[in-house]
C-alpha positions, 0 to 999 in steps of 0.5 A: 883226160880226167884232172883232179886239183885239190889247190891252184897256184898262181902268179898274178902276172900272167902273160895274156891273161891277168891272173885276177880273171883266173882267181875268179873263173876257178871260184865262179865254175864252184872249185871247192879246193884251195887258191894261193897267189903269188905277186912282188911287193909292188902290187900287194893291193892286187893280192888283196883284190885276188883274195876279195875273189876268193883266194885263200892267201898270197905269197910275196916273191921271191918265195921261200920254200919253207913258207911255201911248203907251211902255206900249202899244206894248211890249206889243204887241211883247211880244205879238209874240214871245209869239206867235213863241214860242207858234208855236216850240212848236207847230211843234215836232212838224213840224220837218223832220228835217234842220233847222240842217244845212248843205247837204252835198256837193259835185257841180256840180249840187247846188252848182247848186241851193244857189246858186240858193237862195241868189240867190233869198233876195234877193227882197223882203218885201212892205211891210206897209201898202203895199196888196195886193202878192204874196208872193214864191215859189220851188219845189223839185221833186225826188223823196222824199229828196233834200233839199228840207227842207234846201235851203228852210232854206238860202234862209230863212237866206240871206235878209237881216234885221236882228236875230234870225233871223225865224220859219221855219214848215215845213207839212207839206200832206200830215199836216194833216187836210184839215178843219183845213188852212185854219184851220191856214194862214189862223187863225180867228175865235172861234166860227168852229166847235165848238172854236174858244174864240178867235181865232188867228193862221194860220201865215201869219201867224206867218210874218211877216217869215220863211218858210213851207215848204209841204212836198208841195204836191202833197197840198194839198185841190184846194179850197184851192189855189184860196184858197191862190192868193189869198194868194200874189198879193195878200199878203191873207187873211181867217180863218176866220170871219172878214171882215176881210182882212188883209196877210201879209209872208212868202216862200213855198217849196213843194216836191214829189216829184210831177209837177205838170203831170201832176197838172194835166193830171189836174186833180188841181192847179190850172193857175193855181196851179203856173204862180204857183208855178214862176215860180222853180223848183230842180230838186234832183238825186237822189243817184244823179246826183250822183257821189261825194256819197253818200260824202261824206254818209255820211261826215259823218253817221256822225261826227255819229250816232258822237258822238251815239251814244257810239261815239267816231270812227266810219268806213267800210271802202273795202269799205263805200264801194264798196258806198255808191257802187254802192247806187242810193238810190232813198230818197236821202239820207234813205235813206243818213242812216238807213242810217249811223244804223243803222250807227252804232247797231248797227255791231259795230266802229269800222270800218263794213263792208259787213255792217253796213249795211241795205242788204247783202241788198237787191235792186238794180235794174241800170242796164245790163240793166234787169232784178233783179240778185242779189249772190249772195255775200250770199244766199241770196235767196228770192221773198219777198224779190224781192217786199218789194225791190219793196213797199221800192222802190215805197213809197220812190219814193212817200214812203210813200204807200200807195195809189199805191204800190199802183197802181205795182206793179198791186196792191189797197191791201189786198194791200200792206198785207198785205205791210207786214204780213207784212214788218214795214214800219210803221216803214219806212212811217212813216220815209218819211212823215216 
């Protein structure tokens, strides 16, 4: 059967066996949770030598129960944030590249979303131990950029708690490996494949009393949706590997940048799934519509990127914030964070113009007639460049994603990825994924 251990306790006298080899066969087979032994006042120094292989304390005996009872329950707690600060690690790599940053900007329908968000944080935890009960759901939609990453850390630092901030857990549904996303999300059994040598916990459940941003739920392995779906309504899962189901507490975000109906009138998407998931829903505006914002961020961001950079008090030409309002930013505001760290690094002055921007010699794409417009002042422009204008914008309005890129402008995976090629884009490619 399945054993679950969140604490050994020992004596160190054991018949047979020496309670020493115990101590360092639990640590050496990677057992996370806690170790306490007990032994008698003549043999403290083989307590010591327990602790040395990774006990967490030692109990003299007799015991008292009183002192047992303070002992185990600290170290389980230790155990806790042992955990939340083994999940910080291991997260580090995935953090959204807009965490610990306020929302900016200040158009009635962003400042629409950012409030909804935060009316949302107010929706209740359920209780641990109080049976099955269904976690608590929001969805941001929007397309590639405009924000999502930051609007799910608003809602998660809205939220009351007492204390030190809860764990935020950003899952990126789209980078995880469809093998390992179950074991990633739900944790596994010890044994339950090749290299699981222990057991450990999912993200869910490091989630624990905080967040888990699903980022690109749209990407997530039909035949996951479906135990994902559990989850969400009854608060439980079961590891892999594992037959013991177990509460989980935690608010659940998910965002995407894809239609959803479409994709479950593909059946690409679970039917049951987006209507749990769009029972609270922030549509978050493209930076296109949201008016003078564009010139607000980037304002704010090149005095962030000046600082960081070294290049002291940094600012735009009204030539430059023209430029930035009449852009489209098919990539939003990620698109114009990366231009103003562009410019920041390579910009020649302490004035930011027109010429020091990436976005100077691109094609944009006319609201008025609807066809290809050329700033010819900025020429000359060639039929290779019409076509990476085309590659740049359909890679942008998919986040990167080649294959659908590929369909948009009716060309073979293989031919675009020529033209990545040829046009040097892998590291525009992998910008977008991010």
């Amino acid at each position: 059967g399945e054993r679950h251990v969140d604490l050994v306790l020992t004596d160190l006298r054991l018949p047979g066996d020496d309670g020493l080899v115990l101590v360092k066969a639990v640590r050496g087979e990677g057992f996370a949770g806690g170790v306490l032994v007990m032994t008698s006042d003549d043999s403290v120094s083989k307590a010591v030598e327990a602790m040395k292989l990774g006990a967490d304390e030692y109990l003299l005996k007799p015991l008292s129960v009183t002192e047992l009872t303070l002992v185990v329950e600290r170290t389980l707690e230790r155990g806790k944030r042992d955990a939340k600060l083994r999940l910080h690690e291991r997260l580090a790599s995935q953090r959204d590249e807009d965490e610990g940053k306020r929302p900016a900007g200040d158009h009635p329908a962003w400042q629409e979303a950012v409030t909804m968000a935060r009316r949302l944080a107010s929706l209740p935890l359920p209780k641990i131990g109080g049976g099955p009960q269904a976690l608590p759901t929001v969805l941001l939609t929007g397309e590639t950029g405009t924000g999502k990453g930051v609007l799910a850390r608003e809602l998660h630092s809205a939220a009351p708690h007492d204390g030190e901030e809860p764990p935020f857990v950003h899952v990126n549904c789209a980078a995880l490996p469809a093998n390992l996303i179950e074991a990633e999300l739900f944790g596994h059994e010890r044994g339950a494949f090749t290299d699981a040598k222990a057991s450990r916990e999912g993200l869910f459940e490091m989630a624990e009393g905080g967040t888990i941003f699903l980022d690109e739920i749209g990407e997530m392995p039909l035949e996951l949706q479906s135990k994902l779906l559990l989850v969400l309504e009854a608060g439980t899962l079961r590891r892999v590997g594992g037959t013991r189901e177990r509460q989980v507490s935690a608010r659940v975000v998910a965002a995407t940048n894809q239609d959803l109906p479409e994709r479950v009138r593909e059946k690409a998407f679970r039917g049951d799934l987006f209507y749990r998931l769009n029972t609270f829903t922030i549509e978050i505006p493209a930076l296109r519509e949201r008016g003078d914002d564009a010139v607000v961020i980037a304002r704010t961001a090149l005095r962030r990127f000046g600082k960081q950079f070294g290049r002291g008090e940094l600012e735009l030409s009204d030539a430059s914030e023209r430029a930035i309002r009449q852009h489209d930013w098919p990539g939003n505001v990620r698109e114009l964070v990366n231009a103003m760290q562009h410019a920041a690094m390579l910009g020649k002055g302490t004035t930011i113009e027109p010429s020091d921007l990436p976005i100077s010699r691109r094609v944009a794409t006319s609201g008025n007639s609807g066809g290809l417009e050329f700033d010819f002042d900025r020429g000359p422009f060639t039929v290779e460049d019409v076509e990476r204008a085309l590659v740049e914008q359909a890679l942008r309005h998919t986040g990167g994603n080649v294959t659908a890129a590929a369909r948009l402008i009716d060309m073979q995976r293989s031919s675009i990825r020529n033209r990545i090629d040829r046009y040097d884009l892998h590291e525009f490619v992998k910008e977008l994924s991010a």
